[in-house]
N, C-alpha and C positions, 0 to 999 in steps of 0.2 A: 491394371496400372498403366497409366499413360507413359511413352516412352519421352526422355529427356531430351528439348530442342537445344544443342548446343552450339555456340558459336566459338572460331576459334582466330585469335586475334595471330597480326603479323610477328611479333615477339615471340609467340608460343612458337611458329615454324621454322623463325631464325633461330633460336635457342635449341633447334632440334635437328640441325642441318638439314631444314627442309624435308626432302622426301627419301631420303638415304635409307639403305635397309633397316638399318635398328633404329628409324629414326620412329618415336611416338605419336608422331602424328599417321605413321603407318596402322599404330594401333586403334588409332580414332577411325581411319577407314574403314577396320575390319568393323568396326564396332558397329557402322553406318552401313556399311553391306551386309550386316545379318541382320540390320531392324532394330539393332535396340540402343541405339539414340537417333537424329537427325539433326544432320547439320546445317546450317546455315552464315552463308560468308555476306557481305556485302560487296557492291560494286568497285566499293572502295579499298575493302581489303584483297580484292582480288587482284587490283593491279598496283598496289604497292608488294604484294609479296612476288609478284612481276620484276616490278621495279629492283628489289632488294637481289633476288636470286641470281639476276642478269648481273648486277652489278657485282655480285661476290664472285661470281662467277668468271668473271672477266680477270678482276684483281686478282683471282687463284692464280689464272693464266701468265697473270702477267710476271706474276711470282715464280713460277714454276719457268719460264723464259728466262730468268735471268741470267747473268752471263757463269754465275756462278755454281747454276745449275748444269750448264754444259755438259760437264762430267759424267753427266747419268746418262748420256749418251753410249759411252763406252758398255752398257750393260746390254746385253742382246734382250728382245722385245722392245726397249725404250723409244728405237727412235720410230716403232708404227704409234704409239701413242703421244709423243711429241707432234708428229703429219695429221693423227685424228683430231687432236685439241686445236689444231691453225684451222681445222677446215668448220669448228665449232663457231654456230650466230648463236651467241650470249643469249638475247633477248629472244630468237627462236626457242631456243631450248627452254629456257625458264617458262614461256606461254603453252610448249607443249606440255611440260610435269606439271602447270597447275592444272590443264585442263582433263589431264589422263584421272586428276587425285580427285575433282571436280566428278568426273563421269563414275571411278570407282565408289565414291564414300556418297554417291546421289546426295552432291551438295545442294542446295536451292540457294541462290545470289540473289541477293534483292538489288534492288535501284537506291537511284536517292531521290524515287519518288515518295518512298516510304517517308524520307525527312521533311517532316514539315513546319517545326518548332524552333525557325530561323530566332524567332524571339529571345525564346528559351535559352539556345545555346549563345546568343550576344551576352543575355546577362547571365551566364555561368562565367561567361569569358573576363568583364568586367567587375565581378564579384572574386573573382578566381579560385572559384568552385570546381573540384576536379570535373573532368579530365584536365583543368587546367589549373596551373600550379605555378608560384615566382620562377621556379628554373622553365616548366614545360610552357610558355606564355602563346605556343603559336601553334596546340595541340586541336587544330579546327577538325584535321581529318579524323581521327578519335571521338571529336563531339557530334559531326556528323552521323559516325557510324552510331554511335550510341544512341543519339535520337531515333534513327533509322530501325533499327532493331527494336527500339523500346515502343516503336509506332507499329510494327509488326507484330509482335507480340501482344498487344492486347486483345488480342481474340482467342486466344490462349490464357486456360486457366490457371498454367503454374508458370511461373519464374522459367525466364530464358538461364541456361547456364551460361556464361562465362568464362574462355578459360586465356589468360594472361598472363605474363612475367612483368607486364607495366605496373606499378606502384601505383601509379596514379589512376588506372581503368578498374584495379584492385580494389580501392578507394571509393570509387563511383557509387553512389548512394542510389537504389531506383526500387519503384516499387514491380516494374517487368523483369529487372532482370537481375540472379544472381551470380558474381565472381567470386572462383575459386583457384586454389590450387592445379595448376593442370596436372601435375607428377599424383597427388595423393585422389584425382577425381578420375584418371583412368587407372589408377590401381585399385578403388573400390568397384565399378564396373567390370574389369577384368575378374574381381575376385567373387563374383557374384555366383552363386553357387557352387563355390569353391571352401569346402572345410581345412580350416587354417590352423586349426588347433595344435593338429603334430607339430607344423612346421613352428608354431609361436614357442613350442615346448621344447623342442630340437634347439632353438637360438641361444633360448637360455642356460639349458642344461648344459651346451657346450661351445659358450659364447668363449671360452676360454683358450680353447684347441682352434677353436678359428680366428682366434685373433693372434694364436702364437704359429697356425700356420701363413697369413698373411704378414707377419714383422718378418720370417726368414724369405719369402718372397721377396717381401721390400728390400730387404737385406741384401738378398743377393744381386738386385736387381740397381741398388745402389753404389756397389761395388766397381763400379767403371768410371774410370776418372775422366772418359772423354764426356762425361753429364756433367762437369765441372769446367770445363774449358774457359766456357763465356766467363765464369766470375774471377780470372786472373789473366789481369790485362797485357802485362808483360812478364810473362813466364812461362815457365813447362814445369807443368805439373809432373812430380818423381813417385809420389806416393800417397796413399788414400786408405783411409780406415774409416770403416762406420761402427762408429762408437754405440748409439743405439737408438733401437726403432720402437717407438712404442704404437701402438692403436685401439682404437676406441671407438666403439659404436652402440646404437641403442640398440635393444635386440627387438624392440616391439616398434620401432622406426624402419617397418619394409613397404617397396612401391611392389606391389604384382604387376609383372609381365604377363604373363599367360598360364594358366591352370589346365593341364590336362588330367588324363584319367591315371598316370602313373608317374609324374613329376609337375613341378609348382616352380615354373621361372620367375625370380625377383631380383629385384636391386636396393642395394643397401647402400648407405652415406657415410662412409668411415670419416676419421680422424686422424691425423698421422704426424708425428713428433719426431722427428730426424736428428741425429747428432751426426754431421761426418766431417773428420780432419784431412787437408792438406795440404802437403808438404811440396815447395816447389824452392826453382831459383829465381829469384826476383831483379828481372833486368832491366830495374827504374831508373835505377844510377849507375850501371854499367857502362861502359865504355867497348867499343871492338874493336880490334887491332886489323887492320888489313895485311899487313907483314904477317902475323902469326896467324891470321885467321881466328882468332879465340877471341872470346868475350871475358874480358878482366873487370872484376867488383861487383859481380853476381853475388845476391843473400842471399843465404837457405832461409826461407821462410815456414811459418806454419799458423796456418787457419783455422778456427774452430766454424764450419756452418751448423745454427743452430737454428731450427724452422719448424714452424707448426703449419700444415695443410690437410686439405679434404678431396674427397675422390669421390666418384660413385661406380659400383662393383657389381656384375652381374654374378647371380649365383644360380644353385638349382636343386634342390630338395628333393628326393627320391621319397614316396610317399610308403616304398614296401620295405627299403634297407633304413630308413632316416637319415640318411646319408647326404649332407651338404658339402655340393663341390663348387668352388670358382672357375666360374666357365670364362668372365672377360674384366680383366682389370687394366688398364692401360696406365702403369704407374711412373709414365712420363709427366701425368696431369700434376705429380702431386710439386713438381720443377717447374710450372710454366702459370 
């Protein structure tokens, strides 16, 4: 069985913070360092995710400088890493982590000599045939790439994979190359010799104990009223109840992370239904006295937040106890 030539566009890196440790496109690496896919970037997606890296990168900086951040100065270690970020070239850094992810996942970069269907992509562009589309009208770098790729690949007897968060590269109609899901096409590669069956029976049997130990999680984790701050403009918050949490997941809706010989890391896509009240003094139409010092014509007020969001949870299956634990849930996602 021929191993799968994969491409992976700039959306799928930005969508995964780049090269960050749990970031999935780390997992594409490993995937590409033991042989069983290969990848393939273009010239052009190589120095837009250049471009893009540098440029978040910078904006972190520049966010993390602000004057308002100052404060974290007071924390002992802060200010060696405030001196290492000044001494940081944005655009250095981002050409050395594509080229390290480049050397480890033995990417192969084509040109854009490969593109040769200048024709082709005018009248995609004029027809407005994806990659281009009434909102995307100036998506040239995309339809390069994509000619590029699809002119490389014909010497190749199956389908280039694919893998995008763009709608419209999604979309892409060709007979070289197929787009997929990147979350659901590295968790079937991961789980590839991996028997899943405890684990699909384990979800069901007690999808119930895990979804009532994730609501007291949310629960409690909802519990703090400085997560409410932003949504009362003029007030102080006195008081906070969370009324209730419900969650919801499918239990046969898992990505695999990795499969070893004694547990089975996956991530799962919850749901999450929130009720929480608060109660504050509302100093819209108050007045402040400088003689008394006191704010006169404060309302007690009370809010109901009522909000449905989703998250995604990493877990981890014990393949000898059946034992499903939550290893990383970052349930700020579900406020932001």
């Amino acid at each position: 069985m021929e191993k799968d030539v994969v491409f992976i566009d700039t959306s799928v890196f930005k969508a995964n913070n780049y090269f960050s440790a749990t970031s999935k496109i780390n997992k594409l690496a490993e995937l590409a360092s033991k042989g069983r896919i290969s990848i393939v970037l273009t010239s052009i997606t190589e120095a837009e995710i250049i471009r893009h890296l540098a440029r978040d990168i910078e904006n972190a900086r520049k966010s993390v400088r602000k004057k308002d951040n100052e404060v974290l100065r007071n924390i002992s270690g802060t200010e060696e890493f405030f001196s290492a970020l000044d001494k940081v070239n944005a655009e250095e850094a981002a050409t050395k982590m594509m080229k390290s992810f480049i050397r480890k996942s033995r990417a192969y970069v084509i040109g854009l000599d490969y593109c040769k269907d200048i024709d082709g992509i005018f009248k995609k562009y004029f027809k407005q045939e994806f990659p281009f589309s009434e909102k995307k009208q100036k998506e040239f770098p995309d339809a390069f790439v994509l000619a590029a790729l699809e002119s490389y690949n014909r010497s190749n007897p199956n389908k280039m994979v694919v893998l995008s968060t763009d709608p419209d590269m999604l979309n892409y109609e060709s007979d070289e190359l197929w787009a997929t899901d990147y979350k659901q096409y590295i968790s079937e590669k991961m789980s590839e010799d991996v028997d899943l069956t405890a684990l699909y029976e384990e979800l069901k049997i007690n999808s119930d104990k895990l979804k009532a130990e994730l609501e007291n999680q949310i629960h409690d984790f909802m519990d703090d009223e400085s997560l409410f701050y932003d949504r009362v403009e003029n007030g102080d918050i006195h008081y906070i109840s969370v009324n209730k949490v419900n969650v919801d997941f499918n239990s046969d809706d898992v990505y695999i992370n990795e499969g070893k010989d004694d547990t089975i890391e996956f991530e799962l896509e919850i749901s999450v239904n929130y009720k929480v009240n608060i109660s504050y003094d509302d100093y819209t139409n108050a007045t402040y006295d400088n003689e008394d010092k006191e704010w006169y014509g404060t309302e007690w007020t009370s809010e109901d937040i009522d909000e449905e969001s989703s998250m995604t949870i990493t877990l981890s299956f014990d393949k000898e106890s059946k034992e499903i634990e939550i290893m990383e849930a970052d349930y700020g996602d579900l406020l932001y």
